[in-house]
C-alpha positions as CSV (number, residue, x, y, z in Angstrom):
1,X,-54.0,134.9,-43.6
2,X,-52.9,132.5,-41.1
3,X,-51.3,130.2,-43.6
4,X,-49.4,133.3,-45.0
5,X,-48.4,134.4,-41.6
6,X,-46.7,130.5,-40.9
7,X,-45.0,130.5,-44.4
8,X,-43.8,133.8,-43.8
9,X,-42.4,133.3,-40.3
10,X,-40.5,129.9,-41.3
11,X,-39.1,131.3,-45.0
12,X,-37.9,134.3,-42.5
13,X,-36.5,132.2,-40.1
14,X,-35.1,129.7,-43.2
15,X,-33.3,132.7,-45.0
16,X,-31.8,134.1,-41.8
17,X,-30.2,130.1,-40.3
18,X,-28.9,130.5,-44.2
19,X,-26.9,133.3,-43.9
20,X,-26.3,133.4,-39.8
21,X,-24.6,130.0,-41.1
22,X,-21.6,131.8,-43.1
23,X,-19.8,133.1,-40.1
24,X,-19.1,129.9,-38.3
25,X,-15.9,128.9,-36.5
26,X,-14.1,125.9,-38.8
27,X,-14.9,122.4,-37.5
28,X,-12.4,120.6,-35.5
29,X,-14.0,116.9,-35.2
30,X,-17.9,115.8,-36.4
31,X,-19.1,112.9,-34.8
32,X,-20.3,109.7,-36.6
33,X,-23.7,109.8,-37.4
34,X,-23.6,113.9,-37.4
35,X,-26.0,114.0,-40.3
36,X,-28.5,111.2,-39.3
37,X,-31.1,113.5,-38.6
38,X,-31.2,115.1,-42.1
39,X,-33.8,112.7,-43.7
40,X,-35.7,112.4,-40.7
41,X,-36.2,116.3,-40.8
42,X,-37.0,116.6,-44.1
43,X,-40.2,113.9,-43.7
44,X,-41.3,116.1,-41.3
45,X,-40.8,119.3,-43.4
46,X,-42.7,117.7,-46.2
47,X,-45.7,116.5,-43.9
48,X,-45.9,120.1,-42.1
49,X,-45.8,121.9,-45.8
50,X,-47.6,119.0,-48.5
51,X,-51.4,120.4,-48.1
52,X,-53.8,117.3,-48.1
53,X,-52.1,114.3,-48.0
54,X,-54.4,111.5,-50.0
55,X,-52.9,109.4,-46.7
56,X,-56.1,108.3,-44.3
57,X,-56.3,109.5,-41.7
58,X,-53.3,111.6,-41.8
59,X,-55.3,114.3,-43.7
60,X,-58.2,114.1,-41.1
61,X,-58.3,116.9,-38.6
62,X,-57.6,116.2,-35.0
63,X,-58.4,119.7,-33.7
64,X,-62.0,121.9,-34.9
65,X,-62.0,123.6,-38.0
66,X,-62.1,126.9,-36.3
67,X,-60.0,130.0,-36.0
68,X,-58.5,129.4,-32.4
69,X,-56.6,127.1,-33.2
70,X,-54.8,128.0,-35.9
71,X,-54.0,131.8,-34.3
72,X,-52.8,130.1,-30.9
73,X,-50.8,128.1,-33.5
74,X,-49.0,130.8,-35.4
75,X,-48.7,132.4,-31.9
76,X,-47.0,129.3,-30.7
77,X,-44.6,129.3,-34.0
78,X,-43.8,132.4,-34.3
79,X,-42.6,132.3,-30.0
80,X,-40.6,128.9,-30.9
81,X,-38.8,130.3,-33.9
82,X,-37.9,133.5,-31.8
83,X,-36.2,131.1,-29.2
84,X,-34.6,129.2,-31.6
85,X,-33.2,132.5,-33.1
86,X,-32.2,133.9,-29.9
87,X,-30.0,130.7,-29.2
88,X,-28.4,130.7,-32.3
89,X,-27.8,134.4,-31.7
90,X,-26.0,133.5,-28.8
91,X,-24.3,130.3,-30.1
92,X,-23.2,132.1,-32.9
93,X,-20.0,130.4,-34.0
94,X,-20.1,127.3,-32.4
95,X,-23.3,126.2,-34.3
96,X,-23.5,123.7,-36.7
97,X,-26.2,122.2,-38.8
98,X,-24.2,118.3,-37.6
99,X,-22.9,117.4,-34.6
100,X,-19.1,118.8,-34.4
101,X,-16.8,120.5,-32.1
102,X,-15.7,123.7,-33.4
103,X,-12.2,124.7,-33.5
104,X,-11.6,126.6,-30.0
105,X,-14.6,125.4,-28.9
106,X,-16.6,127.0,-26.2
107,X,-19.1,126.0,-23.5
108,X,-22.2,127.7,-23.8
109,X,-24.6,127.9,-20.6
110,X,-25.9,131.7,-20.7
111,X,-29.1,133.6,-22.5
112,X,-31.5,130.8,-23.8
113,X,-28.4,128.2,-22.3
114,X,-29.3,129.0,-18.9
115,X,-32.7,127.5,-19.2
116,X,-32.5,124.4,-21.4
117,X,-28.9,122.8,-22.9
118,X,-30.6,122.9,-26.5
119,X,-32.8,125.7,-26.8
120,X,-32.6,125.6,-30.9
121,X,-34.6,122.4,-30.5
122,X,-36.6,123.5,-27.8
123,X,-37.6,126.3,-30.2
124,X,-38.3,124.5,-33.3
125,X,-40.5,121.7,-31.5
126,X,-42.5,124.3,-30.1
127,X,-42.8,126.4,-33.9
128,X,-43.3,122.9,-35.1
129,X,-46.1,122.3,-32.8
130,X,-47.2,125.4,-33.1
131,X,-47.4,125.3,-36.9
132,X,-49.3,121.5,-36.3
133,X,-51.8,123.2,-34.1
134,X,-52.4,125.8,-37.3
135,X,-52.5,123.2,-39.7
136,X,-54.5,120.8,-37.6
137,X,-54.4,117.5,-39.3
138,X,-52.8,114.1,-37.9
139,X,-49.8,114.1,-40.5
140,X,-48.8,117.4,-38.9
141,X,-48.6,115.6,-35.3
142,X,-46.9,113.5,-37.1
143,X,-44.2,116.0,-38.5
144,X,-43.8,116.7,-34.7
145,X,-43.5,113.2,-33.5
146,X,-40.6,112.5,-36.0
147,X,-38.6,115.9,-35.8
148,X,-38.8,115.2,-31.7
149,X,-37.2,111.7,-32.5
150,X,-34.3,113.3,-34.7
151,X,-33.7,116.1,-32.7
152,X,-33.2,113.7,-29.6
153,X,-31.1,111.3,-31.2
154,X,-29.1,114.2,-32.2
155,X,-29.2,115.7,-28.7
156,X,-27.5,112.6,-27.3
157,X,-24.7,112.7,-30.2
158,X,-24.0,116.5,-29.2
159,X,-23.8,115.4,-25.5
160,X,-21.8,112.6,-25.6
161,X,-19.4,115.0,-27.9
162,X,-19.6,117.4,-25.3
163,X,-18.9,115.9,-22.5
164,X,-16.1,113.9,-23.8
165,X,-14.7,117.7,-24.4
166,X,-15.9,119.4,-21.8
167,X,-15.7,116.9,-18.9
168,X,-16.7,117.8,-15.3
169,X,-18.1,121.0,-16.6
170,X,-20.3,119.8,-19.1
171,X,-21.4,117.3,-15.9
172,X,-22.3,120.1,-13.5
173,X,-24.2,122.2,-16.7
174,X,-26.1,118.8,-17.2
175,X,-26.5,118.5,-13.4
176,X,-28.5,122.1,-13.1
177,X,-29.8,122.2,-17.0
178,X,-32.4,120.3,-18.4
179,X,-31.9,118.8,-22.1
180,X,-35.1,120.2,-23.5
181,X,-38.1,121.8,-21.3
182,X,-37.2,124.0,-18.4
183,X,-37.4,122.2,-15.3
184,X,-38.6,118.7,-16.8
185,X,-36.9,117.4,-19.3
């Protein structure tokens, strides 16, 4: 049930990026690198989603075999997906799958923005814990080690971008924002 309940909530939240992604603004510039975290994600994808990796000791459980874990896990995805799809409600068509500036581009600091300056990652490290928690073996951790890397290395292309564009403003969001976790990070 739990493994149905995590399958469902990420095809949900696949099929909806999918078609939220049709009814973007045209890009005005993409950054070098923009893609770079594409094959880094998709390592992790395949270590959340390949059941029993032959790969010692990344198929060994780190967590008990019991059900706790894995509810407070598809608890944990299911919030982190809802964030992440609250932010991209509210970026709407300023987001992009790479790092670019939109044509007309617009400063976004309200709704999830008010809290962290990249909320979409903030929400799909904490539905990728959450689903790591669930599946409870080391290759998951893993998964969540190496989308955290990505996502940060893309975090600093998007900033740079943005505050090359944004100047002083993007300073002062920075200033009273954290990148990632409310208050620490």
């Amino acid at each position: 049930m739990i493994e149905a309940g995590l399958i469902g909530l990420w095809l949900v939240w696949a099929a909806v990026w999918v078609a939220m992604a049709r009814s973007v603004k045209s890009i005005a510039e993409r950054a070098a690198g923009s893609r770079a975290h594409y094959l880094p994600m998709a390592v992790a994808l395949v270590l959340l989603a390949a059941p029993q990796l032959p790969l010692f000791p990344l198929n060994v459980r780190f967590v008990p075999d019991a059900p706790w874990p894995a509810w407070l896990g598809l608890a944990l995805t299911f919030a982190g997906l809802a964030f992440a799809f609250w932010a991209r409600l509210r970026l709407a068509g300023e987001w992009s799958s790479s790092v670019t500036l939109k044509s007309d581009h617009a400063l976004i600091d309200d709704g999830p923005y008010r809290w962290v300056r990249h909320p979409i990652y903030t929400g799909l490290l904490l539905a990728i814990l959450g689903t790591a928690l669930a599946v409870g073996e080391w290759r998951a951790l893993l998964a969540l080690a190496i989308a955290g890397v990505a996502l940060w290395r893309k975090l600093k292309r998007e900033e740079a971008l943005l505050g090359r564009q944004f100047g002083e403003v993007y300073a002062s969001y920075c200033a009273r924002t954290r990148a990632l976790i409310p208050f620490v990070l």
